[in-house]
C-alpha positions as CSV (number, residue, x, y, z in Angstrom):
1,X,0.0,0.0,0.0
2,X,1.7,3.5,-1.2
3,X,2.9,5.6,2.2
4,X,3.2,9.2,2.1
5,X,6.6,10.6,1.7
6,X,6.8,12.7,5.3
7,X,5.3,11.1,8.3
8,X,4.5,13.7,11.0
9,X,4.2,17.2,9.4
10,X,2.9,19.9,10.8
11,X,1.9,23.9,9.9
12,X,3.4,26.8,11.4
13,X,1.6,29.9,10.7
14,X,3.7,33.1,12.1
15,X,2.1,36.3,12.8
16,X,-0.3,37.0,9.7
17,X,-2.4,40.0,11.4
18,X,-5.1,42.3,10.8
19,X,-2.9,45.7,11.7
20,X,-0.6,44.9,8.6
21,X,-3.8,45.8,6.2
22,X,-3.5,49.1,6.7
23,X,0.6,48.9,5.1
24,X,-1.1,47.2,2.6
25,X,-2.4,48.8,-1.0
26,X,-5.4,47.6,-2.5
27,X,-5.8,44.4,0.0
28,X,-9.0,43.1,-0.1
29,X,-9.2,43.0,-3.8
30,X,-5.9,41.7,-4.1
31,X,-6.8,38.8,-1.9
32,X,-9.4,37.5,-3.8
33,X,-7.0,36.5,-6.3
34,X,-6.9,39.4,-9.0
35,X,-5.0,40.0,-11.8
36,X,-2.0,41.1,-9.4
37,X,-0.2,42.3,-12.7
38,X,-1.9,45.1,-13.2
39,X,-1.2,46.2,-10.2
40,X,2.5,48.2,-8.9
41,X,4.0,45.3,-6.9
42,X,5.8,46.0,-3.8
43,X,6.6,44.5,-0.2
44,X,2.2,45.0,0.5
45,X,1.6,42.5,-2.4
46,X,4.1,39.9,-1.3
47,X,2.1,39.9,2.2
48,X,-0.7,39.4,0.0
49,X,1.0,36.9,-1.4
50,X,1.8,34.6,2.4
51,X,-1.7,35.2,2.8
52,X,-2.8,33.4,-0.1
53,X,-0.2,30.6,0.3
54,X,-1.3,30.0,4.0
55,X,-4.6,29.4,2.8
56,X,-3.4,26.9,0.6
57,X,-1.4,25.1,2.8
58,X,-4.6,25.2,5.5
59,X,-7.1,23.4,2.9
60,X,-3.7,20.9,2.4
61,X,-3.8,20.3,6.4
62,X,-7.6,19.4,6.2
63,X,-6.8,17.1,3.3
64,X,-4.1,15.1,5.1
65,X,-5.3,15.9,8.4
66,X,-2.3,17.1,9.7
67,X,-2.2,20.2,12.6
68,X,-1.7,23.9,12.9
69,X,0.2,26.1,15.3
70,X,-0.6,29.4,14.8
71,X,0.8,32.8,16.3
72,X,0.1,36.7,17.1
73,X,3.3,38.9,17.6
74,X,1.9,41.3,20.6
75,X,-1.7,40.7,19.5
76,X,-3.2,43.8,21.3
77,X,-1.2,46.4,18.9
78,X,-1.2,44.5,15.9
79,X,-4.9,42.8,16.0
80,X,-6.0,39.2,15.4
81,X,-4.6,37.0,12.6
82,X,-6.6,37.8,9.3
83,X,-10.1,36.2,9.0
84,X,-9.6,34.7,5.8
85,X,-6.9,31.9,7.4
86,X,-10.5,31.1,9.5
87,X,-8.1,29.6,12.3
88,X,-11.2,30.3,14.7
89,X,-13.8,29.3,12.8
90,X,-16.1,26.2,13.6
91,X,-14.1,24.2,10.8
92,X,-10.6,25.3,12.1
93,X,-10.2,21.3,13.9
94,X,-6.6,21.5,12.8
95,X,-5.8,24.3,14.6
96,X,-3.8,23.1,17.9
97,X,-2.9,26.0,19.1
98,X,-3.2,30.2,18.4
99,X,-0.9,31.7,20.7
100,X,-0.4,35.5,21.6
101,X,3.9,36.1,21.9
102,X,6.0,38.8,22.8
103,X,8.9,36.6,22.1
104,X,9.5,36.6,17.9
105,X,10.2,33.3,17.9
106,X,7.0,30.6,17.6
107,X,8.6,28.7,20.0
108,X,7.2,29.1,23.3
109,X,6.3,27.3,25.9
110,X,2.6,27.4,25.1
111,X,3.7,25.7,21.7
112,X,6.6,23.6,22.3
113,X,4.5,21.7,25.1
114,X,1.8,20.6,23.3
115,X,4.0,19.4,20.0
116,X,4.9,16.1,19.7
117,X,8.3,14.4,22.1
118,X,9.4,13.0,18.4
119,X,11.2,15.5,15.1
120,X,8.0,16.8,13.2
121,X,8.5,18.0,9.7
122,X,7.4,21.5,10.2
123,X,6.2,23.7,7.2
124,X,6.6,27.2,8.1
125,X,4.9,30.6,6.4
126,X,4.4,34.2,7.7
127,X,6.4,37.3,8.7
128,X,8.7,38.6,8.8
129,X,11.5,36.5,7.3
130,X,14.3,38.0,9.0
131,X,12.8,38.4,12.3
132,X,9.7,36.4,13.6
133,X,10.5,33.2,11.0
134,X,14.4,33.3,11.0
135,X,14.1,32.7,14.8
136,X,11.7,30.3,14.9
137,X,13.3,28.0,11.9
138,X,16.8,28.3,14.4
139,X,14.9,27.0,17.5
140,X,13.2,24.8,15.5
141,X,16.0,23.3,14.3
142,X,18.1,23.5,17.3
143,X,15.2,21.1,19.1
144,X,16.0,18.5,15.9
145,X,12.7,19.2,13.6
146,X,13.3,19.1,9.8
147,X,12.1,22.9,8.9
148,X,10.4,23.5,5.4
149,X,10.5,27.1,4.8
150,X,7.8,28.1,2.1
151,X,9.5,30.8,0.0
152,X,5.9,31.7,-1.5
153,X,4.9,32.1,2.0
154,X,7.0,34.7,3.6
155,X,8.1,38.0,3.6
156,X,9.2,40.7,5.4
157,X,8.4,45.0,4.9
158,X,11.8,45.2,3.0
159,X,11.8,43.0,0.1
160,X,15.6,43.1,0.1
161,X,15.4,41.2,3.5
162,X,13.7,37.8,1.9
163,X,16.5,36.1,-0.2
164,X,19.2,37.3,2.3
165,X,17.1,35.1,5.4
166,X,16.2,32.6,3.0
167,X,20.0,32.1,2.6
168,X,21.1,32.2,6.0
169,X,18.5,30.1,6.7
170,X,19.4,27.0,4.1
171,X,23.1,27.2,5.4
172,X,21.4,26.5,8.6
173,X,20.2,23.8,7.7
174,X,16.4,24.2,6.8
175,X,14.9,23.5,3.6
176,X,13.8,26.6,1.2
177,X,11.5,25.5,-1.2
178,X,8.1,26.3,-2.4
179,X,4.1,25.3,-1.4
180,X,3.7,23.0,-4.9
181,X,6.7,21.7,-3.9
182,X,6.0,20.2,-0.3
183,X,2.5,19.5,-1.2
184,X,4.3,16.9,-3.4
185,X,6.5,16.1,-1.2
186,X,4.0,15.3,1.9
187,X,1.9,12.8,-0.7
188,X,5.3,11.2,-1.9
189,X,3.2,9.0,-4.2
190,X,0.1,9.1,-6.3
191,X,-1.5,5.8,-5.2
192,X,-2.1,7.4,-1.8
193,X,-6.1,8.0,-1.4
194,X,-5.5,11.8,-1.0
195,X,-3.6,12.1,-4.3
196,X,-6.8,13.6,-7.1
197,X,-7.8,15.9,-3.9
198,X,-4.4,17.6,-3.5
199,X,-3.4,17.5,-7.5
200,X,-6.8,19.2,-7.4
201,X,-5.6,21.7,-5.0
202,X,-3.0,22.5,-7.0
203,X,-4.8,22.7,-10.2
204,X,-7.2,25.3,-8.9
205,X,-4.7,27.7,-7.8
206,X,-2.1,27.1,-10.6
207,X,-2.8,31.0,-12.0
208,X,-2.2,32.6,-8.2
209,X,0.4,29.8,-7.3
210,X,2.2,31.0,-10.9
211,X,2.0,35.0,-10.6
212,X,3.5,34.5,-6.7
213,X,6.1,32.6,-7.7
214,X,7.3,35.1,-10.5
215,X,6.6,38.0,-8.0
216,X,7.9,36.4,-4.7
217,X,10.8,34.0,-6.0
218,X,12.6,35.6,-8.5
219,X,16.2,33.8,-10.0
């Protein structure tokens, strides 16, 4: 019987609040999966951009039923995590734990409790990528988890910050790669019963998956 590829992932959602609309141009429209190239495209679109990526990666947990750990940096400045991730919603089952830090890494005690005593594969998206994700792939790493780092899922409010995290953070030792990418790699094979759901995942955000990519993750 085919196995998937990665045994005990799990999501890690850093710090995508409501306060960062107001930084960002144009952002309701531009979540609902516009033409984004007819738009100016700055820092404000790539946020866009992790928002729309988490949500993929969310419907990907309830496909393969695996859980969420989700944060707020200092939640009373910068406001709840945006509504459209639905991480309180009735469906949100997946959802372990939504935490409120001070600390900019994820990895507090309210979090590192309640994950499991053996290495998870950890998927991580949010903000910023030098600050609040670079710290948490380092203690993730330093407590022996293999860290996926979604490079169509973060960013940071300079855009010259991304690639130079992204770097430090492969010599580190995590893997930088993309949401297509470890959606493949958590099916493995495509005799697993989950296999037409998650190609049709992909499929139906090919366009928004595409125009990231060429925005966010650049040769």
């Amino acid at each position: 019987m085919a196995q998937r590829r990665l045994k005990n992932p799990v999501l890690f959602i850093c710090d995508l609040q409501e306060k960062f609309r107001g930084a960002i141009w144009e952002f309701e429209k531009m979540s609902a999966d516009i033409n984004v190239f007819q738009l100016q495209i700055s820092f404000t679109d790539n946020a866009v951009y992790s928002v729309q990526t988490t949500q993929k990666m969310i419907k990907a947990s309830e496909l393969l039923e695996f859980p969420i750990y989700a944060t707020t940096q200092n939640r009373k400045a910068l406001g709840e995590t945006v509504q459209e991730l639905g991480l309180e919603s009735a469906n949100a089952s997946r959802t372990l734990a939504h935490v409120d830090k001070t600390a900019f890494s994820m990895c507090v005690p309210q979090i590192t409790s309640t994950l499991p005593s053996i290495p998870q594969e950890i998927i991580l998206v949010g903000i910023e990528s030098h600050i609040c994700v670079t710290q948490t792939t380092l203690d993730l790493l330093g407590n022996g988890h293999k860290v996926y780092v979604l490079a169509d899922g973060v960013s940071s409010c300079n855009k010259e910050e991304i690639p130079i995290a992204l770097r430090r953070l492969a010599s580190e030792g995590a893997i930088v790669t993309t949401s297509e990418s470890v959606l493949y790699e958590l099916m493995g094979d495509a005799k697993i019963p989950e296999f037409r759901a998650i190609a049709g995942l992909v499929k139906e955000r090919k366009q928004s998956t595409t125009e990231i990519l060429q925005t966010m993750c650049k040769i």
